[in-house]
C-alpha positions in Angstrom: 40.0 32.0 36.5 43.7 30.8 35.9 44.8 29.4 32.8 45.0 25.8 33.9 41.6 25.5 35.3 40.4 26.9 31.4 42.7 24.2 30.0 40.5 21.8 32.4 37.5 23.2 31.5 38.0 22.8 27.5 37.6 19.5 27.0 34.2 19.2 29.1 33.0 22.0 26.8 33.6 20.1 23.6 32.1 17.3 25.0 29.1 19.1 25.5 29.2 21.0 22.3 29.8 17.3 20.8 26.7 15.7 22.8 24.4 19.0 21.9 24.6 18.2 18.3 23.1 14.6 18.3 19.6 14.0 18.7 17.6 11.7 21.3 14.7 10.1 19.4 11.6 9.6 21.8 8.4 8.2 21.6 6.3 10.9 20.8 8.7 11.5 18.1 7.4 8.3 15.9 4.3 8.6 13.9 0.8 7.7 15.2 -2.6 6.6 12.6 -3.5 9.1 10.4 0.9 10.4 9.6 1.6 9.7 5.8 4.6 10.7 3.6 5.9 11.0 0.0 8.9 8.2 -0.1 10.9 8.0 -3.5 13.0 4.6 -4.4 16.5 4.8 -5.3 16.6 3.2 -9.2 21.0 3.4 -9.7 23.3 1.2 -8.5 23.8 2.0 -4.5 27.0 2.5 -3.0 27.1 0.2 -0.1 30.4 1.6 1.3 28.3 4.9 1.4 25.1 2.9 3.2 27.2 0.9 5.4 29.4 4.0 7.0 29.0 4.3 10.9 30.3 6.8 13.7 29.8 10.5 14.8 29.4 13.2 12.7 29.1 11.1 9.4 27.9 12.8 5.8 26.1 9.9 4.0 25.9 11.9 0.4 22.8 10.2 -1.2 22.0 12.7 -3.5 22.5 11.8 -6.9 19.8 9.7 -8.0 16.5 11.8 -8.7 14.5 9.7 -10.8 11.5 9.9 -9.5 9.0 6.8 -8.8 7.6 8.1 -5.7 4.9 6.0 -3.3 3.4 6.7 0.1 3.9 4.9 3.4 1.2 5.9 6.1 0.1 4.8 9.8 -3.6 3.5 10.5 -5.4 2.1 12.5 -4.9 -1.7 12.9 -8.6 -2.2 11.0 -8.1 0.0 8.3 -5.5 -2.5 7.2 -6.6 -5.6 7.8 -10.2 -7.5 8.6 -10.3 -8.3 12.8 -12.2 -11.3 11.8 -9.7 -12.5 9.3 -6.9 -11.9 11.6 -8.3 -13.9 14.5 -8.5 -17.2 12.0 -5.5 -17.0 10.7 -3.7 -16.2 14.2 -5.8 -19.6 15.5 -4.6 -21.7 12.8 -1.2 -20.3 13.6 -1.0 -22.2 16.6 -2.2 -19.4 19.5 -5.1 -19.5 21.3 -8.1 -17.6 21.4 -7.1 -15.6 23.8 -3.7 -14.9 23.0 -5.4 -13.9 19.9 -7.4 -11.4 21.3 -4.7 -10.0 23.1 -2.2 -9.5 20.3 -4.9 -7.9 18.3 -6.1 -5.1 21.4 -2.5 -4.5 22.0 -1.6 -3.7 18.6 -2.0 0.2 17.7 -1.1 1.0 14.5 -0.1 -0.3 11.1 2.8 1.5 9.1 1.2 0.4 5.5 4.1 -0.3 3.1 4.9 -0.8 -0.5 7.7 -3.2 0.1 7.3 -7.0 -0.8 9.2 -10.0 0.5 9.8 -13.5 -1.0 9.5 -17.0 1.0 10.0 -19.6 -1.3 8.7 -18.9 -4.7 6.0 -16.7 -3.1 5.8 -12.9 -3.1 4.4 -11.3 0.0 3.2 -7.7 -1.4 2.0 -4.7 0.1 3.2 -5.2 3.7 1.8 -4.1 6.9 3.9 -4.0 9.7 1.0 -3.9 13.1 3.2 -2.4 16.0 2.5 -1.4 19.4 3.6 1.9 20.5 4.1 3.4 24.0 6.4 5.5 25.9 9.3 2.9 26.2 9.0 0.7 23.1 8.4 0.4 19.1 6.9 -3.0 19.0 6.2 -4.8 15.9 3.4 -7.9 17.0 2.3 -9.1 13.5 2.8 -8.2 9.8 0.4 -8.8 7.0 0.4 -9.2 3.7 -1.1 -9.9 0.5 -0.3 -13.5 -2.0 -0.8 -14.4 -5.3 -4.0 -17.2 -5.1 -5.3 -18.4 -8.0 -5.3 -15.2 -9.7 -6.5 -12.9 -6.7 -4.7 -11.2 -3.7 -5.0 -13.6 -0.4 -4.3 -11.2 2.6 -2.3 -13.1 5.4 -1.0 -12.5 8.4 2.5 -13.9 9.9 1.9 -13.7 14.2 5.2 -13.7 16.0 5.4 -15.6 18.8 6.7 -12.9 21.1 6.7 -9.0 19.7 9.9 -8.0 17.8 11.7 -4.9 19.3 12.2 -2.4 16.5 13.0 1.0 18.5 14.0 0.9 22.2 13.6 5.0 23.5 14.8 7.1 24.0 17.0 6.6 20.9 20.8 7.7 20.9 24.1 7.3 19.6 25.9 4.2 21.1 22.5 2.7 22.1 21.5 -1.4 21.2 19.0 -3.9 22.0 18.6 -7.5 21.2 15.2 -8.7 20.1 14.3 -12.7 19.6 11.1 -13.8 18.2 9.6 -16.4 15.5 6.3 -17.4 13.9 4.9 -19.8 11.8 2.9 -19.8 8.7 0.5 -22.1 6.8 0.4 -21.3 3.0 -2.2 -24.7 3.0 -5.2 -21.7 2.5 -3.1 -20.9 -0.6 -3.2 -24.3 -2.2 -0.2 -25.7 -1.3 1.1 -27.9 1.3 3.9 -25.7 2.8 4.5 -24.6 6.1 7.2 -22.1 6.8 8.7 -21.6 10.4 11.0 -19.1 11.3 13.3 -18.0 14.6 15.0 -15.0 14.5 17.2 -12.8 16.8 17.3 -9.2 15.9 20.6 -7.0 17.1 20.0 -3.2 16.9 22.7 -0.9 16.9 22.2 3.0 16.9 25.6 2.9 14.6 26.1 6.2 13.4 25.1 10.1 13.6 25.7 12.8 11.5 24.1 14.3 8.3 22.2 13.0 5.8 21.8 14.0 1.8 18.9 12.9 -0.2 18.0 14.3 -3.8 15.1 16.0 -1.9 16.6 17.5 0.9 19.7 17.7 3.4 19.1 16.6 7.0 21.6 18.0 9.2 21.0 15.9 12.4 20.1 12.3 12.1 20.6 9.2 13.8 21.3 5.6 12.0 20.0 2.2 13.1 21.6 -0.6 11.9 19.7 -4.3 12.8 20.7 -7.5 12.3 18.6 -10.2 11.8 19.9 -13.5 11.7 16.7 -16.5 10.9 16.9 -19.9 11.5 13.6 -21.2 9.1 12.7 -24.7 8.2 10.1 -24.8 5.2 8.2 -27.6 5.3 7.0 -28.8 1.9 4.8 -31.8 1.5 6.2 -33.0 4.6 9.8 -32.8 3.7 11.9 -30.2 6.2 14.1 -27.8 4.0 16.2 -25.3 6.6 17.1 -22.4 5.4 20.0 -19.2 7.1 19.2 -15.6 6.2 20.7 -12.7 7.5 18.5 -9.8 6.8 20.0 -6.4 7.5 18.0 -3.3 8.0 19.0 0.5 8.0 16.7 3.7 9.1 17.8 7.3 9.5 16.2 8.7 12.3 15.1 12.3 12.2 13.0 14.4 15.0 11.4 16.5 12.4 9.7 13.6 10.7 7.2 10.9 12.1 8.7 8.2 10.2 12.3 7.3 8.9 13.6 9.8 6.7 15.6 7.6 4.6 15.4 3.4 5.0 17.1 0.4 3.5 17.3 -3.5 4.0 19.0 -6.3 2.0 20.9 -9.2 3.1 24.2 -10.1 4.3 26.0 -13.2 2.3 29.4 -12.9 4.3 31.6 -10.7 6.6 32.1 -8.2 3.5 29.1 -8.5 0.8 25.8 -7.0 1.5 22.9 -6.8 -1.3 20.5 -4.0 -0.7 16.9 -5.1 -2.4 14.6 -1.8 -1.4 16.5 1.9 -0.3 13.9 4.9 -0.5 14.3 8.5 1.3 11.5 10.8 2.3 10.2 12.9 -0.2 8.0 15.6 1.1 7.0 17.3 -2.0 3.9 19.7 -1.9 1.8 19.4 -5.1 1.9 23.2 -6.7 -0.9 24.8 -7.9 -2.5 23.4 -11.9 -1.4 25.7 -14.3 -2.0 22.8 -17.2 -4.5 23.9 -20.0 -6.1 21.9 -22.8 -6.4 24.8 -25.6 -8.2 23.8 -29.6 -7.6 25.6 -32.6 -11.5 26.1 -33.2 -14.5 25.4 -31.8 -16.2 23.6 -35.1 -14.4 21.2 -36.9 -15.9 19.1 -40.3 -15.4 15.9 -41.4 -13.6 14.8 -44.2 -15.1 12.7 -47.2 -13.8 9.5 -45.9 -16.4 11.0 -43.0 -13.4 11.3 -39.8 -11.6 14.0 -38.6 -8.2 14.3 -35.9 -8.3 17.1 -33.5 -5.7 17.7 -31.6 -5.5 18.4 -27.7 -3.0 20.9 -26.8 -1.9 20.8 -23.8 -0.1 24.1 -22.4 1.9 25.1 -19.5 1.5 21.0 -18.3 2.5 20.5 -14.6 0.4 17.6 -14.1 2.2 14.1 -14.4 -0.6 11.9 -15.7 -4.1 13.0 -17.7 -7.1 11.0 -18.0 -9.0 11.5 -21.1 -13.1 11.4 -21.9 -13.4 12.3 -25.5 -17.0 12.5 -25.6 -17.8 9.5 -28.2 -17.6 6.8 -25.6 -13.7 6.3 -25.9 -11.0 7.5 -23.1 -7.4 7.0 -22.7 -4.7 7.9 -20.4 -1.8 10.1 -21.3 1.6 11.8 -20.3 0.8 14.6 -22.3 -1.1 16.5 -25.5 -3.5 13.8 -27.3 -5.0 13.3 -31.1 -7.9 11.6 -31.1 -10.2 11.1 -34.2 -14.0 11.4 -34.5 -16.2 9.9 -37.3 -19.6 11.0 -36.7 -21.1 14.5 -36.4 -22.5 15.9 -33.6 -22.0 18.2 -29.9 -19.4 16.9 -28.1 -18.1 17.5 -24.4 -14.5 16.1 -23.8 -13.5 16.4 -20.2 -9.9 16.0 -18.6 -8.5 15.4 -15.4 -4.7 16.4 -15.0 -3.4 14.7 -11.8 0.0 15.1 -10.1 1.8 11.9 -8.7 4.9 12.6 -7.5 3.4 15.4 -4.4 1.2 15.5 -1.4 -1.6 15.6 -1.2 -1.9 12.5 -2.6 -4.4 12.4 -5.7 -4.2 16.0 -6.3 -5.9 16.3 -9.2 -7.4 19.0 -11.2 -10.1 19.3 -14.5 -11.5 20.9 -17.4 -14.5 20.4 -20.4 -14.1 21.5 -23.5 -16.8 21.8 -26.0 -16.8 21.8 -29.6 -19.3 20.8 -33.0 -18.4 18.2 -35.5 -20.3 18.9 -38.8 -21.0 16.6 -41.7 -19.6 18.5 -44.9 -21.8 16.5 -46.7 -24.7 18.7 -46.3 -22.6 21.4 -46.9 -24.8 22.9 -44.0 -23.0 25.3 -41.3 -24.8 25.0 -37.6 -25.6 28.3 -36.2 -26.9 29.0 -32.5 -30.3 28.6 -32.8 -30.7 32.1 -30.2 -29.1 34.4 -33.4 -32.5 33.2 -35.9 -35.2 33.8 -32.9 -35.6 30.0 -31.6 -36.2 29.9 -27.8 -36.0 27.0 -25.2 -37.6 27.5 -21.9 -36.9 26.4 -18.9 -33.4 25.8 -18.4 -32.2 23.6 -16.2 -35.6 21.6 -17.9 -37.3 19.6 -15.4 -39.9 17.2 -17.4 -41.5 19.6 -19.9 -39.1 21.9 -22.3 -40.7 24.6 -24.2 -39.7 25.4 -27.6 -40.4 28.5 -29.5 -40.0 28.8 -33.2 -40.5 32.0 -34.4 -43.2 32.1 -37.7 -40.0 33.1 -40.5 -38.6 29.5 -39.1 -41.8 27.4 -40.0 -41.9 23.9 -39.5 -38.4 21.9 -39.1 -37.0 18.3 -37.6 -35.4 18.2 -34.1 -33.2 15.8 -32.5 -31.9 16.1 -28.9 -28.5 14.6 -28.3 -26.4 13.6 -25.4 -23.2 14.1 -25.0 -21.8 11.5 -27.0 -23.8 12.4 -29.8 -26.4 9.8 -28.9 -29.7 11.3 -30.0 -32.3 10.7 -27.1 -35.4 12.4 -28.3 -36.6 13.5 -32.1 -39.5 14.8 -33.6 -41.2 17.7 -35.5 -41.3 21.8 -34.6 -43.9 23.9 -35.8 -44.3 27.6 -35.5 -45.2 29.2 -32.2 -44.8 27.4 -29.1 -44.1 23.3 -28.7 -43.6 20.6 -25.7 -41.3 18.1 -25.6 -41.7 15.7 -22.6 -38.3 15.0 -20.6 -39.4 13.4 -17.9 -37.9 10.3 -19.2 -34.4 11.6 -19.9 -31.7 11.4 -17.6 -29.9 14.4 -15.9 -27.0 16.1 -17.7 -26.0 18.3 -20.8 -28.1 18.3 -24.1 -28.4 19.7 -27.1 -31.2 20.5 -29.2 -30.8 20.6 -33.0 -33.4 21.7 -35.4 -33.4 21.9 -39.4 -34.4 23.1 -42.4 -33.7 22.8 -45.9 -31.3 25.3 -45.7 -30.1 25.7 -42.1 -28.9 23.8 -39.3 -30.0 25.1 -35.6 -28.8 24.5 -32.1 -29.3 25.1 -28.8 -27.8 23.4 -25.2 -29.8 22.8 -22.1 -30.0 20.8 -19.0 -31.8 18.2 -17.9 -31.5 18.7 -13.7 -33.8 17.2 -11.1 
C-alpha cells in the first residue's frame, strides 16, 4: 500500500479507535425488580464547574469527599412500593378515568425506590418512587409516589402524569437528545388543606459528555453523562387563589454498562444562564460487608456489688468492624452504641447480655452479626461466693426440661431454699430441697434459659437449664 492511501486511511482509524472507546447504553443494560445498590451522598461543598463539564473524553475527578452516609436505592415491583388500591383513588381524583387508570397501572413495571425528597410549597415529599415502564426502546417514568407529613403520620401519594415522561431513549450514545413533555395535577385536599398544585413541564435530554468518572469508591473508565432540562410551568392553587410558579430543574446521571442503575447522579436547579444549585449528588457505592471480626471480651466472669449495692462493668469491645451495636444488658435495659459500653447493675443475680454488631455502610444490607455473654452478680453482703452446684454433687435432670425437672441433692447437702431465675434475674419459681431426689413442675414456665440457685447457711449453689418445648 502507498504512503498516501495510509495517510487516507489514518484518520478513519482514529475515528474508529475514538468511537470504540464510548459506550452505547441499551435496554437490557438498566436495572429490572429485585437490582439494589449501596449509594453514598456527597456532604462538601460540590464543584459545579466539575459537575457541569461536557464533551468527549472528559475526567470528572469526584473523589475527594469520603464521608460516608450511605443508603440504598432498589427496583421492585410496582406493588411492593405502593397499595394498587390506593393508587387507583388517588389517580381518579386526579382527574383520569377508570380506565386510564387501569392502564397506567398494568403498564407500569418497576419502581426505582429512592431516598430523595422534594418540596412543593411548604410540603416535603419523602421517600420517592419513581414507577417507570421499561422496554426495548424506552425508560418511561408514568407516575411517582411519595410519602407527606399528615397530622403526625406519613400519607403516601401519588402524582399521575398526564402523558409518561421520557427519561432514557436507547440505545444511549454520545451526541444523542430527546424532548419529553408531560404534566399532572395534585390534590393535597386528603392532607388537610385546600391546595391544588398543577404542573406542565418539558424535559430536554442531552447525552452531554463521555469520558471517565472518579468517585471516592471507585474509578469508572467509560461512562456516558445525561444532562436533562426541565423547565415547569405550575400554578398552585391555594384556597382558590392561583399562585404560578417557573422552575428549572436540572438533572445529571453517569451512565455505566457495568451497573444496572446510574453510577453517579445529581439534580438541582438552574436560577440563570450561569448559577446552578445542586440539592442531592450521590455516586454508587458497592461496598461488600467483610466478615465480623468484633468481639465483646469481660474481665471476669463474677462481679460483686458494692455497699451502695451497684456495680459498672465494662463491655469491651475488640477488633470492632461493625458500625452500629445494639445492646440487651440482661436487666430489662438496652441501648444502642458506636462502640465499647458501661453499664451498671444493682441487683444480684445470672445474667445473659446479648449483642448484635451490624455493618451499615456495605451490602448485604443488614448484615449483622451476634454474641451472649454470661456472667454472676453476687451480693457481698452475704459474704457468700456461688459455686456450680455440679462441683458439691447437686444434679438436675432433664435438660432441655420439658414440664417436670428433677433435682438431686446429695445427703452431705441436706435441706436448702431454691429459686429459679430468668434471665433478667426475675425469679420464676421458689421453694424448698430436701435430700434425695425432688420435682419441680415447669409446665407453667416459658421457654428459654434458667438458672437454679439453692442455699445453705454457708453456701450458695447454682446450676443453668432450659426450659424447651
Amino acid at each position: 500500500m502507498t504512503p498516501s492511501k495510509l495517510l487516507l486511511l489514518f484518520p478513519l482509524f482514529c475515528c474508529l479507535q475514538t468511537s470504540i472507546a464510548q459506550q452505547i447504553y441499551q435496554s437490557h443494560h438498566y436495572g429490572t425488580p429485585g437490582d439494589l445498590y449501596l449509594y453514598n451522598r456527597f456532604t462538601s461543598n460540590i464543584d459545579i464547574d466539575e459537575l457541569t463539564k461536557e464533551g468527549a473524553d472528559i475526567i470528572w475527578d469526584f473523589g475527594s469527599d469520603a464521608t460516608l452516609n450511605t443508603h440504598t436505592n432498589q427496583i421492585v415491583e410496582p406493588g411492593e412500593a405502593f397499595n394498587q388500591f390506593n393508587f387507583l383513588t388517588i389517580c381518579t381524583i386526579s382527574g383520569f378515568s377508570s380506565g386510564q387508570c387501569f392502564d397506567i397501572w398494568n403498564n407500569t413495571d418497576q419502581a426505582l425506590l429512592l431516598k430523595d425528597s422534594l418540596t412543593l410549597l411548604d410540603f416535603t415529599l419523602a421517600d420517592l418512587q419513581r414507577f417507570q415502564a421499561l422496554d426495548d426502546d424506552y425508560l418511561l417514568e408514568r407516575f411517582m409516589g411519595f410519602e407527606v407529613e399528615f397530622m403526625g403520620s406519613p400519607l403516601p401519594l401519588v402524582i399521575v402524569y398526564q402523558g409518561a415522561d421520557t427519561i432514557l431513549n436507547f440505545p444511549v450514545a454520545y451526541g444523542d437528545d430527546w424532548t419529553s413533555h408531560t404534566g399532572f395535577r395534585l390534590d393535597l385536599t386528603p392532607s388537610g388543606t385546600n391546595i391544588i398544585y398543577e404542573s406542565d413541564q418539558v424535559r430536554e435530554t442531552e447525552i452531554s459528555g463521555w469520558g471517565t468518572l472518579m468517585t471516592p469508591f471507585d474509578t469508572f473508565p467509560d461512562v456516558l453523562k445525561l444532562t436533562s432540562v426541565i423547565t415547569r410551568m405550575d400554578t398552585a392553587t391555594v384556597d382558590n387563589v392561583p399562585m404560578p410558579i417557573e422552575l428549572t430543574q436540572v438533572d445529571y446521571m453517569w451512565l455505566d454498562t457495568n451497573y444496572m442503575l446510574p453510577v453517579m447522579t445529581a439534580n438541582g436547579f438552574i436560577l440563570d444562564e450561569d448559577s446552578v444549585v445542586i440539592n442531592a449528588m450521590e455516586y454508587i457505592y458497592n461496598s461488600v460487608c467483610p466478615m465480623p471480626t468484633w468481639e465483646v471480651t469481660l474481665d471476669s466472669d463474677i462481679f460483686y456489688l458494692d455497699e451502695n449495692g451497684m456495680v459498672t462493668i465494662d463491655f469491651d469491645i475488640e477488633d470492632a468492624n461493625a458500625d452500629t451495636y445494639n445492646w440487651d444488658f440482661g436487666d430489662g435495659d438496652v441501648e444502642d452504641s458506636e462502640g465499647s459500653v458501661s453499664h451498671t447493675y444493682s441487683a444480684p443475680g445470672n445474667y445473659t447480655v446479648s449483642i448484635v454488631g451490624c455493618m451499615t455502610h456495605c451490602l448485604p444490607e443488614g448484615s449483622c452479626s451476634f454474641q451472649i455473654l454470661d456472667f454472676e452478680i453476687v451480693d457481698t453482703l452475704t459474704s457468700i461466693q456461688p459455686i456450680d452446684g455440679s462441683q458439691l454433687g447437686l444434679m438436675l435432670f432433664p435438660n432441655p426440661v420439658n414440664d417436670v425437672l428433677n433435682v438431686s441433692v446429695p445427703d452431705n447437702l441436706g435441706e436448702m431454699n431454691y429459686s429459679i431465675v430468668d434471665i433478667t434475674g426475675r425469679v420464676v419459681r421458689s421453694g424448698t430441697l430436701t435430700e434425695g431426689n425432688n420435682r419441680i413442675e415447669t409446665n407453667q414456665i416459658t421457654e428459654g434459659i434458667y438458672t437454679l440457685i439453692a442455699k445453705t447457711q454457708d453456701k450458695m449453689m447454682y446450676l443453668r437449664f432450659l426450659v424447651g418445648r
